[in-house]
N, C-alpha and C positions, 0 to 999 in steps of 0.2 A: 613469400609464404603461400603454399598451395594445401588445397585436401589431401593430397600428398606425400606433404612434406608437413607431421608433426613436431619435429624436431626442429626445425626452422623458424618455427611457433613458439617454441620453448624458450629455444634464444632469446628472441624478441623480448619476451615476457619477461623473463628473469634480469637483462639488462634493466629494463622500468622499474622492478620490485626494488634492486639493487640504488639506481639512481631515488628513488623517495628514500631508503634507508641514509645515504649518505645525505642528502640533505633533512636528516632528523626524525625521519617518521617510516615506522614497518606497517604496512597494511594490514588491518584486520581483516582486511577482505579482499578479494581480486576474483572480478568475472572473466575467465579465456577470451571470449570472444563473445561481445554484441550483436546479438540478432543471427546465428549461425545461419539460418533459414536463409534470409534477405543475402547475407554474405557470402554471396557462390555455392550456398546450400551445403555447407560443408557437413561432411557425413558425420552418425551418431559416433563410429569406429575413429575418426580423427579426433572428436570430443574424448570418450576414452582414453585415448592414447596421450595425448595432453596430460590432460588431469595426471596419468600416472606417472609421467614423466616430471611433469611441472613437479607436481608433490614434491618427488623424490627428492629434484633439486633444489626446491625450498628447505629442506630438512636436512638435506648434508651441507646450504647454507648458513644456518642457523634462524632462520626464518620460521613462524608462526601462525602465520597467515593462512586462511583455509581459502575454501575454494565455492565461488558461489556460480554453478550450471542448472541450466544451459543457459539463462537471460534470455530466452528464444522470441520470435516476433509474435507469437499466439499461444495457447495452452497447446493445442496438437499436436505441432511440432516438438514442443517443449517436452512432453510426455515421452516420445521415443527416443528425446537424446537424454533425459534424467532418467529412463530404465538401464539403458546403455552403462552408464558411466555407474549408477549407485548399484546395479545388480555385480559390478567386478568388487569385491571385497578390497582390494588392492588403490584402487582407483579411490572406494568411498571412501575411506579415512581421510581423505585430505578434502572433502566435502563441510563445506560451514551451512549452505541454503540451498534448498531449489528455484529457482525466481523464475518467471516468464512475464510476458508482457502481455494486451488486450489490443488485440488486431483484429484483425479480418475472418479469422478463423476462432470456430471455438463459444462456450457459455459455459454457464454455472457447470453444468452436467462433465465439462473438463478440467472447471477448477476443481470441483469435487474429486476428481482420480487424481490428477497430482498434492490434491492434500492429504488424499489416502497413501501416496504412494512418498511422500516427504515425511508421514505419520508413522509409516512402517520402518523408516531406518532414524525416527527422532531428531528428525530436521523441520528446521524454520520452512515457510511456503511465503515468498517475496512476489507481491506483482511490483515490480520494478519499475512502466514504464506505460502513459495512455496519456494521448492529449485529441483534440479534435478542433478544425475549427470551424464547426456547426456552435461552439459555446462561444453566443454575440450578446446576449444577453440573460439576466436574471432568470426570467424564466427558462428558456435554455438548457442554462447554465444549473438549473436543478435538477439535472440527467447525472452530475457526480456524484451527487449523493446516493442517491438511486442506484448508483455502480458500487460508491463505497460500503455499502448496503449489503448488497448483492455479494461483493468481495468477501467480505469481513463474515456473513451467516452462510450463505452456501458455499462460497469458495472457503472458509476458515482460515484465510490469509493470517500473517503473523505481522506484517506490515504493508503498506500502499505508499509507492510515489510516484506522483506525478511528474511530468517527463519536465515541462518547464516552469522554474520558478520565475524567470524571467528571458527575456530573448528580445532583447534591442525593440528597434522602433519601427518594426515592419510588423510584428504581431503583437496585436494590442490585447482582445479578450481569449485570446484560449494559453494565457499564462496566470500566474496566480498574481505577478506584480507588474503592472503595464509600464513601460518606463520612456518616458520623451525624450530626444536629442535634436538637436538643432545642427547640422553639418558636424556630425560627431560630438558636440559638447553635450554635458548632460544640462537638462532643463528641470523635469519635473518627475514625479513617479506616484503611482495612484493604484491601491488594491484593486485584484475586478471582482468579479461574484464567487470564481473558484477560490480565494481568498478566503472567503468569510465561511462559505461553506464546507471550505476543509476544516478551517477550525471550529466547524462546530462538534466536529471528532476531536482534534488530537491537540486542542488546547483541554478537555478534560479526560480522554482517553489516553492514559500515562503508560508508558515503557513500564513494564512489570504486568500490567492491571489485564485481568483474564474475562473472558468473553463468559458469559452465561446464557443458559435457553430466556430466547422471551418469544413467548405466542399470542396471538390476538394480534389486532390492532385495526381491522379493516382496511381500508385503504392506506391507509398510513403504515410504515414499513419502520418496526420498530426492533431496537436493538440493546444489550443490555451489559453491561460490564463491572467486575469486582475487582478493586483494590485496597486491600487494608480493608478496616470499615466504613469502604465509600461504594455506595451503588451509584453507578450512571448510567442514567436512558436515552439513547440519541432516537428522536423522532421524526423522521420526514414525513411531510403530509407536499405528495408530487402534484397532486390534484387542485381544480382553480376553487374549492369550498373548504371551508372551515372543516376541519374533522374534532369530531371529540373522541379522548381514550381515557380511560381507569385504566392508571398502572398500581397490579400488585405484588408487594415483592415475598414471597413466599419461602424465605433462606436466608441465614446468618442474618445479626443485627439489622436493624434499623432505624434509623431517627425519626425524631417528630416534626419535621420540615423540609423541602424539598427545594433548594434551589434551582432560577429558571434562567436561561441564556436563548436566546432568540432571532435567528438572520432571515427574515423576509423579504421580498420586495423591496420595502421601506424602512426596511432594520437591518441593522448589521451587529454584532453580538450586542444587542439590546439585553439589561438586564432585565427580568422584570419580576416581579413581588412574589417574595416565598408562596410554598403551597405547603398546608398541616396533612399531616402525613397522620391519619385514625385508622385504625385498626388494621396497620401496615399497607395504608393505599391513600392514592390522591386523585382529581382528574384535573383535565385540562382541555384544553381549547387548541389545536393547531392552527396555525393562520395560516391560509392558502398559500401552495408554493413554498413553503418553509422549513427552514430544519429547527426543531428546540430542542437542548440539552438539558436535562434534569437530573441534580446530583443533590442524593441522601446520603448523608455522613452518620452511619451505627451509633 
């Protein structure tokens, strides 16, 4: 398989698609190719060409599956191979995402054009893939949030994943599950900080549940979400002092109580004692270093 040789490409692909279907499962999804950039830099014209071809032959297969480009190694890259492929009419119908990853290249200022430009043709915007191994510890490790942040309000992402959920026993803090072996046998296994802090999102930020504007907060970087009639506030306070915030929720129901979920330092989704929600507002305390989730049920 060369930049080349699209067709070569297609083979490959469609063989894989075929082998999951025979042993019981059709893909909802399939990326061409990981990281086109890092991978011989294979041009945005051989991503086009792919896609159209792949499409085609998933469709006179009986296949479903859409198609999620470019998964590139930074937003930059990713940009010129998702104008490529979604500007060909032909190409875009067999498009499911646009994803790219956070590398070397790139900020908010790129995820923002690629969400514009996944907005424009009514496509999900996936960062697919970030890990680092500067995250040794807790506080550290409170630079993901800070991303997921950042992702989630100026990029407008539709999902976030992190590259490792786990990875044997050579890398221990920059996965979410650290896992011991002893000459290959397994021993033991232990959440790290990315752990706790992922879930302070997406154990209450639920598939369906839609972002809404939230402003203010000072140093603390806050973010706000609707599902049904449930508001949720995810509050990172990155900084080594307490921050206080009033949150007020200004739209659709509200309850009179505000549940509180908590990962600091010394906590890890710590519950801690409702907050009355008067005259659609409540405050609170951030603990240094910390992410707290708050969720009002209408």
């Amino acid at each position: 398989m060369t930049p080349g040789d699209p067709g070569g490409y297609v083979d490959w692909a469609m063989a894989m698609l075929k082998r999951w279907r025979q042993n019981g499962l059709e893909l909802a999804f399939y990326a061409p190719l990981n990281e086109p950039e890092v991978a011989r830099d294979f041009p945005a014209e051989w991503l086009r060409q792919v896609v159209r071809q792949l499409g085609a032959r998933m469709r006179a297969a009986g296949f479903k599956t859409k198609l999620v480009v470019p998964d590139d190694e930074n937003p930059v890259d990713a940009y010129e191979r998702a104008v490529a492929v979604l500007e060909d009419p032909v190409a875009r119908q067999y498009v499911g995402a646009v994803a790219f990853h956070v590398s070397r290249l790139g900020g908010p200022s790129d995820w923002a054009r690629l969400r514009q430009l996944a907005s424009r043709y009514k496509l999900p915007l996936w960062m697919t893939e970030y890990s680092t191994k500067s995250y040794t510890d807790w506080r550290s490790s409170i630079d993901w949030a800070v991303r997921m942040h950042g992702l989630l309000t100026a990029g407008g992402v539709n999902a976030i994943d992190y590259l490792w959920g786990f990875f044997g026993d050579w890398v221990q803090t920059d996965t979410l599950v650290s896992i011991r072996f002893e000459d290959g046998d397994f021993r033991s296994f232990s959440p790290t900080p990315l752990y706790w802090i992922t879930g302070q999102f997406s154990r209450f930020v639920r598939p369906g549940d839609v972002r809404v504007d939230a402003s203010g907060g000072g140093p603390a970087l806050v973010s706000a979400y609707r599902g049904g009639r449930r508001t949720t506030v995810v509050a990172v306070n990155p900084t080594d002092r307490p921050q206080a915030v009033r949150v007020v929720v200004r739209g659709g129901p509200v309850g009179s109580r505000a549940t509180v979920t908590r990962s600091s330092e010394n906590e890890r989704w710590r519950p801690l004692p409702a907050l009355r929600v008067a005259k659609r507002a409540f405050t609170a305390t951030l603990a240094p270093a910390s992410v707290t989730t708050f969720v009002v049920t209408g």
